[in-house]
Every structure is written in structure tokens, then in C-alpha cells.
N, C-alpha and C positions, 0 to 999 in steps of 0.2 A: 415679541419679547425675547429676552436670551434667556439662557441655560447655563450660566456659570458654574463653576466646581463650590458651593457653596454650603456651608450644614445643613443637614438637614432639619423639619422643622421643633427635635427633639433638641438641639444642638443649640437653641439662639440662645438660650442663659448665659452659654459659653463666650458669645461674642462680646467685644469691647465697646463694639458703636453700636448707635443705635439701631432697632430694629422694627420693623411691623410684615407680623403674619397676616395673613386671609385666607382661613383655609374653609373649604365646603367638603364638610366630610362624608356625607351623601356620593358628590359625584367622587369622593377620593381624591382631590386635587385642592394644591394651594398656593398660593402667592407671596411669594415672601422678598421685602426690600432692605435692603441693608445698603449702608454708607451713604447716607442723604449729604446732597449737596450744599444744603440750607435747613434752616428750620424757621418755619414760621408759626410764629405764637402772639395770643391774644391773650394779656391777664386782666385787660378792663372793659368795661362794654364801649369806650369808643375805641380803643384797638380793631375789632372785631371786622367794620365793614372794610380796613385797610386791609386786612388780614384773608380776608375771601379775593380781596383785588390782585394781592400777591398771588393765590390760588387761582385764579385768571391769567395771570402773566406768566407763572412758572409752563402752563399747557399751553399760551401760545410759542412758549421756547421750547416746546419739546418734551417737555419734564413732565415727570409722573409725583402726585402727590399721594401721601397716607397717611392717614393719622385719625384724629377726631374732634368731634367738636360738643362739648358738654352739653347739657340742657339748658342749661341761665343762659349759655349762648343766646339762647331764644328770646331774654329780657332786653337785647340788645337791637333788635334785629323789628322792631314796631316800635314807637316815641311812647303809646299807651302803658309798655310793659318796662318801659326806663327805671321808675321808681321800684319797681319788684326786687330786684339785684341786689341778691346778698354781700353783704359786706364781707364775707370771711367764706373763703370756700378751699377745697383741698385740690384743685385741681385747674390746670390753662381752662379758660372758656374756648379757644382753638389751639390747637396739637398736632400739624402738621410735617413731615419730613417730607423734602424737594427730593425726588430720586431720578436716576437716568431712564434705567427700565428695572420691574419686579425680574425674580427668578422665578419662573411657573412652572409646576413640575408635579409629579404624584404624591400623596399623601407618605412621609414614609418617616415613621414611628418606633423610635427604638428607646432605648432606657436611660435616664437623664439623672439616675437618683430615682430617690423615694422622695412623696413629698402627700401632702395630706392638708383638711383643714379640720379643726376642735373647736370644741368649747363655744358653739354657737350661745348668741345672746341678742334675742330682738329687743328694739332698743322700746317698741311698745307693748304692752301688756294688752289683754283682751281691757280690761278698764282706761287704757290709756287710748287705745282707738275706736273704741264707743262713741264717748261723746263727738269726736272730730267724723266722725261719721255720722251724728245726728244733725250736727252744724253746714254735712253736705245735703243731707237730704231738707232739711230747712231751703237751702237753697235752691233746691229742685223743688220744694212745693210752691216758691214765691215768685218760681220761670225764669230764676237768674242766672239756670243754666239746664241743662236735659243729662248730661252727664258728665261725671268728675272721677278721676282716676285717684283716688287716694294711694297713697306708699311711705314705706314706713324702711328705715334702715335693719339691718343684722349684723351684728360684729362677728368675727374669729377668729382665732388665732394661726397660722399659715405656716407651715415648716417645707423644706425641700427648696425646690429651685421653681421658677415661674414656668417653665416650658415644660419641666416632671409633671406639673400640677394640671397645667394644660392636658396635656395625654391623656395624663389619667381622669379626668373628665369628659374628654373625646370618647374613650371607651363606653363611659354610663351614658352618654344618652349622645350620640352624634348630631348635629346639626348643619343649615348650608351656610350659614353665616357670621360663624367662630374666627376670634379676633384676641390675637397677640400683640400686645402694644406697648414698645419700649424703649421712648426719646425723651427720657431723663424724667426724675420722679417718681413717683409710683406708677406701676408696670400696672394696665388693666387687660385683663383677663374676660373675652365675654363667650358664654356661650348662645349666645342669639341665635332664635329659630326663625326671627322676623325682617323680613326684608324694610327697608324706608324706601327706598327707591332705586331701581337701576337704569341706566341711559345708556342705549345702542348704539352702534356706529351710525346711524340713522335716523339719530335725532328722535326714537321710540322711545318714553320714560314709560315705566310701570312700576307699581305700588301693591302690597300685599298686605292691608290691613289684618292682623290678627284681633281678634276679641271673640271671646266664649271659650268657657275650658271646663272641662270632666276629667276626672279621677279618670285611669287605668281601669279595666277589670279585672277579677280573678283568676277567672277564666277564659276561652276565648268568646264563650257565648255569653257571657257577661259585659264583656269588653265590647263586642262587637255592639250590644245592645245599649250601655251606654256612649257608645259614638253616635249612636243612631238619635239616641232623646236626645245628646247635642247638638244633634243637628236639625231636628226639628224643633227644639223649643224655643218659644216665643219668645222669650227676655232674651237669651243669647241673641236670635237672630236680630229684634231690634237694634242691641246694640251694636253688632258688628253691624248693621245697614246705617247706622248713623253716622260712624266711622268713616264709611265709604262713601258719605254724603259731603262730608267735610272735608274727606280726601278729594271729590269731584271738585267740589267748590275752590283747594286751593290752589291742583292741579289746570283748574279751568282758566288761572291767572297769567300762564306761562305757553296755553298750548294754542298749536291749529286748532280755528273755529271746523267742529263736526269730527273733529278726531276723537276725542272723549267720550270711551265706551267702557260699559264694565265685562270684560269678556266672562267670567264667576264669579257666581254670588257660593258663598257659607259650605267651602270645602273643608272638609274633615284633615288632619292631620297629626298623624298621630307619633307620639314619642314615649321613651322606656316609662315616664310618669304620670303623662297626661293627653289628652285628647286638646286639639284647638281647633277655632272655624274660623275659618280664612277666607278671602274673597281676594280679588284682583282688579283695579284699576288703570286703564293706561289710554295714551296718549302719546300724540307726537307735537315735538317742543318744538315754539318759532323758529324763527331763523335769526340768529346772532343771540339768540338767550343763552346768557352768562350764567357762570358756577355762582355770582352772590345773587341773579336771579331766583336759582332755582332755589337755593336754599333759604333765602328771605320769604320765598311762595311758600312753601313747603314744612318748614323747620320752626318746631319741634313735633315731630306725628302725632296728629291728632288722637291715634291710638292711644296714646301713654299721655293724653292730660285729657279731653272732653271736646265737649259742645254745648255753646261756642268756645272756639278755642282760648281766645283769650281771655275771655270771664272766668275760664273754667282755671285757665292760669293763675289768674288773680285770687283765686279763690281759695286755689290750693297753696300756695303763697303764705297765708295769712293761717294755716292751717298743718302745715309740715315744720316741722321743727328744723331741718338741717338742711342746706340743698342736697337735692340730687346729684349734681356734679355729674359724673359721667352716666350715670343710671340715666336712659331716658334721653342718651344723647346722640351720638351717632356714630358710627366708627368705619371704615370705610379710606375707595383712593377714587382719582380722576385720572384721566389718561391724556395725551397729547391727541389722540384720534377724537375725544369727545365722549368715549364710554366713562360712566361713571357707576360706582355698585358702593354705597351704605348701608349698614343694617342699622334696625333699631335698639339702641344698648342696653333690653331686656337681658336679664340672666347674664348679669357684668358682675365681676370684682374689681374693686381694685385693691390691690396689694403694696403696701406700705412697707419700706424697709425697718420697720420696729418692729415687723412679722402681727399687725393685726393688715385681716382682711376686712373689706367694709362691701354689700351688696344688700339692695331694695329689693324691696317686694309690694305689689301693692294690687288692683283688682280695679274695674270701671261700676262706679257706681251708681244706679239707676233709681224713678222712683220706688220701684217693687222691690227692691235690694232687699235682703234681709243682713243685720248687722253679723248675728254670731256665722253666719254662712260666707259672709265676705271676709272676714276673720282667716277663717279657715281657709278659705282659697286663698289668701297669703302664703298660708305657712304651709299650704301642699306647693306652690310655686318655688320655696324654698329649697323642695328636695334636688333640683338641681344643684346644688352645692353641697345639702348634705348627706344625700343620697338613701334619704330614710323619712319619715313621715317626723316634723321637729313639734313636739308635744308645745302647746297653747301655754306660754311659760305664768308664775306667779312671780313678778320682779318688782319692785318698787322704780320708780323713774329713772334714777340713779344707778339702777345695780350694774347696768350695763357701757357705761362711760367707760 
């Protein structure tokens, strides 16, 4: 990689062209591309498989690609899920910029402006995700599916600049898989803790299903104790093993026969808000599997929709009101060597030049679920943006448009 004289990653607002960070604030280090040589974009689902082909030809020339790829991407990418595809969405289903090489360098964070977000408004009411949670669990009693990720939108209003707002989110709760993203249209913003997958020089892919989460504690003896029932309880653990079953199963489509091992099961994780249980998966990928490979195997994690997957797709489809669009999608680069690193676009914004911000929230839900519980683990997920516990609103359907 080079080391260009280039801003720093407080500085990108400032630029004219387009841009995409990737910063892992953990190890202090990030990735930053600027001046794409090309842009490649999908706004329909037959776009889509040309559009990973170009993402194949740009790495055999050399080129490094970033960007992202929505969730309906996912509508596109099996013949089953064609008809799903929303008509009206805010966002490319692929968002890619062609670059030469990132600038990779230390974390280094300086003051870009003030900037902030208000006036949160989820767009469902505890009465308006009740029933669509009864409507899942119906489906879980009838075997049409074992789990489904319900997610619901939250509006804000966003002032400052997109890279002030970044920081200052860096600060409250760091993460290794935060993503700046700015090749025209709305800038999305993610704070992602959760990997989708990363690919080695050596053809090693590994996968970090996230599922199960607990509140913080008050204390440390408190804290330490709710990580612990995290970690041993039985609902959590099912469902992140389920996760990991699904991940086997889609991962098993692309790799060496006897490579696919799970080196951890149900590792604790903790951050300023919340507690998470993680596991890891990995594998080493054939020889000549392509980027629209891996990502037709693989895309959309089955973390953030169910089991089976695309039942649970279908399911949730017919039960969410708006797409997801980038929530849920992916965001991430490929390299000319064959490394490749996306996160999952858990704890995204995206940010709209009218200054409303738009990010989901949403929970896996199982037959033992409980509704007001699943509720609530919403709008504590939420506190990554508003950086406070966001009160169970009283809104009619409408208040929040």
C-alpha cells in the first residue's frame, strides 16, 4: 500500500471526490481511498451480477475496490428472491469505487466542526411491532422458519459535517469495523462491530457471526456477571449456533472439502453499551473462486435475516415496511492480492443531504422470544447513535415520516 500526503481521516468532508474510510479503531489503524478511477453501480437487480464481474476484472488489473453493497442486493443474487425487490429504495443495491491503492496509516483524529444527531423518532411503536412479531412467531410455530431478524427504521435529524459525526461516535463506543462512505448521494456512516467476512492472502475466509446481547453493568461486578449469563444462556447460545450452522452451510459452497472448522464458539464481547456473543467460522476458499462467488454464497449474513435463509427473507419482506437499503448490507474493499474485509452494516447511518439521518434496529427472533423483551433490545441497540437509553416512544404510524 502507499502513504500518500493525504487528510487525515477527520478531514474527508473536506474533500471534493469521492471517498471511503475503513477504520478499525481497536487496533488504531485505517484505510482510507480517495480519487477512484471508476465507479461501479447497480440500481437494478439485473445490474448486480455485471456489476460484481466488474469487481472481478477491476482485481485482476490491479485495482482495489470499496464501497458497498445494500441488503435487496441480496433479492438479486437467488431467482427465488427476484420477486422480493422493492420498487422504491434510497440507495445503489452496489456502491463501489475502482481505486489504485488505499492510504493505510494510524488512526488520527482531530476536530472537523461540531456535529450531532436529535430529535430521534422510531418509525414503530411498541403496538406497531407487536403484531409483526406475532406474525413471526406464527411462522416459527408452523416450521417456516427457526429464526427471523425483525428491524424496524429510526429517523434524526444530523447537523455538522459527516466525518465530525464519525469521530465523534468513534469516541463513545470504538469499533474494528467502522466505515465512511462517500461516492455520491447519501454519505453512510457505520459503526459496525461485526465482521461478514475477511479473505487472506491465502485464500483463508473467516466469518464472525454476532448474535446474543446484554445490557452493560453498573458496576464491574455486575457487569462482569451479566456477561457471564450471556454467555451461558441457552436462548443466546442457540441462536448464535444456528447462525454458525448457516454460516457453515453457506461457506461449505465455496471452500476446500475438510477445511471448515469453527475454531470458537459464543465469545463474549464487550462494548461502552452492550455485551455480544460471537463465534468464528473459517475456511479456505477453492482455487479460482471469484468475488461474485463468494458473495452469491455468502450475501446477505445470515446473522441479520434467519433460518433458513431465504424463507426467513421472504418472510421478513412481507413484514417490514421500508427496505433496509444499506442496514444489513455490507461495506467493505477487495484487493488485487485476493484480501478481501466487509463488515456487516449493523449500527449504519445513512445521512441524507436534507440533514435527516435514517438507521435500523432490530433483534433475532426465536420460538421463546418474548415480544416486550425483543422491543427493548431494539431500542438499547439504538444507543449507539443516541448515546443514551431512547424511551419506548407513544407515536401514531405517521408521527415519524
Amino acid at each position: 500500500m502507499t502513504t500518500p500526503d493525504t487528510p487525515s481521516g477527520d478531514s474527508l468532508a473536506a474533500l471534493d471526490e469521492p471517498s471511503v474510510l475503513l477504520r478499525d479503531d481497536i487496533a488504531g489503524q485505517e484505510l482510507c481511498f480517495t480519487a477512484p478511477v471508476e465507479m461501479i453501480r447497480a440500481d437494478s437487480a439485473g445490474d448486480v451480477p455485471a456489476a460484481l464481474e466488474k469487481m472481478e476484472s477491476a482485481r485482476a488489473n490491479g485495482k482495489w475496490c470499496a464501497g458497498y453493497l445494500s441488503y435487496e442486493a441480496g433479492f438479486a443474487l437467488d431467482p427465488k428472491l427476484h420477486g422480493q425487490m422493492p420498487e422504491t429504495r434510497g440507495v445503489p443495491l452496489v456502491l463501489m469505487g475502482v481505486f489504485d491503492a488505499p492510504d493505510a496509516r494510524p488512526v488520527s483524529q482531530g476536530h472537523d466542526g461540531t456535529a450531532g444527531l436529535s430529535n430521534f423518532r422510531p418509525m414503530w411503536s411498541f403496538e406497531d411491532y407487536a403484531p409483526r412479531f406475532n406474525r413471526v412467531h406464527e411462522h416459527l410455530r408452523q416450521g417456516d422458519c427457526y429464526q427471523a431478524n425483525l428491524t424496524f427504521p429510526i429517523t434524526a435529524d444530523w447537523q455538522g459535517s459527516a466525518a465530525a459525526l464519525f469521530n465523534e461516535m468513534t469516541e463513545r463506543q470504538p469499533v474494528r469495523y467502522a466505515a465512511l462512505v462517500d461516492l455520491g448521494g447519501p454519505v453512510i456512516l457505520s459503526r459496525s462491530p461485526e465482521l461478514f467476512f475477511e479473505v487472506d492472502d491465502n485464500r483463508w475466509i473467516e466469518t464472525h457471526p454476532m448474535k446474543g446481547t446484554m445490557r452493560r453493568g453498573a458496576t464491574p461486578e455486575e457487569d462482569a456477571a451479566l456477561a457471564e449469563a450471556l454467555r451461558q444462556d441457552v436462548k443466546n447460545r442457540a441462536e448464535n449456533l444456528m447462525i454458525v450452522d448457516l454460516l457453515r452451510n453457506d461457506i461449505s459452497r465455496i471452500c476446500e472439502l475438510g477445511s471448515l472448522h469453527v475454531p470458537e464458539l459464543f465469545r463474549i464481547e464487550s462494548y461502552p453499551t452492550v455485551h455480544q456473543l460471537v463465534s468464528r467460522v473459517r475456511a479456505r476458499l477453492n482455487q479460482d473462486v471469484t468475488i461474485a462467488d463468494i458473495i452469491t454464497a455468502l450475501f446477505p449474513c445470515g446473522s441479520i435475516t434467519g433460518a433458513p435463509k431465504l424463507r426467513a427473507m421472504q418472510i421478513l419482506r412481507g413484514l417490514e415496511d421500508q427496505p433496509r437499503d444499506i442496514y444489513c448490507g455490507a461495506i467493505g474493499y477487495t484487493s488485487p492480492a485476493g484480501r478481501m474485509r466487509f463488515n456487516v452494516a449493523i449500527r449504519t447511518l445513512t445521512l441524507h443531504d436534507t440533514g435527516q439521518a435514517v438507521f435500523n434496529v432490530g433483534g433475532g427472533i426465536v420460538y421463546d422470544s418474548e415480544v416486550q423483551a425483543e422491543y427493548e433490545e431494539c431500542l438499547l441497540k439504538a444507543r449507539f447513535a443516541t448515546g443514551k437509553a431512547l424511551p419506548a416512544p407513544d407515536l401514531d404510524r405517521g408521527a415519524a415520516d
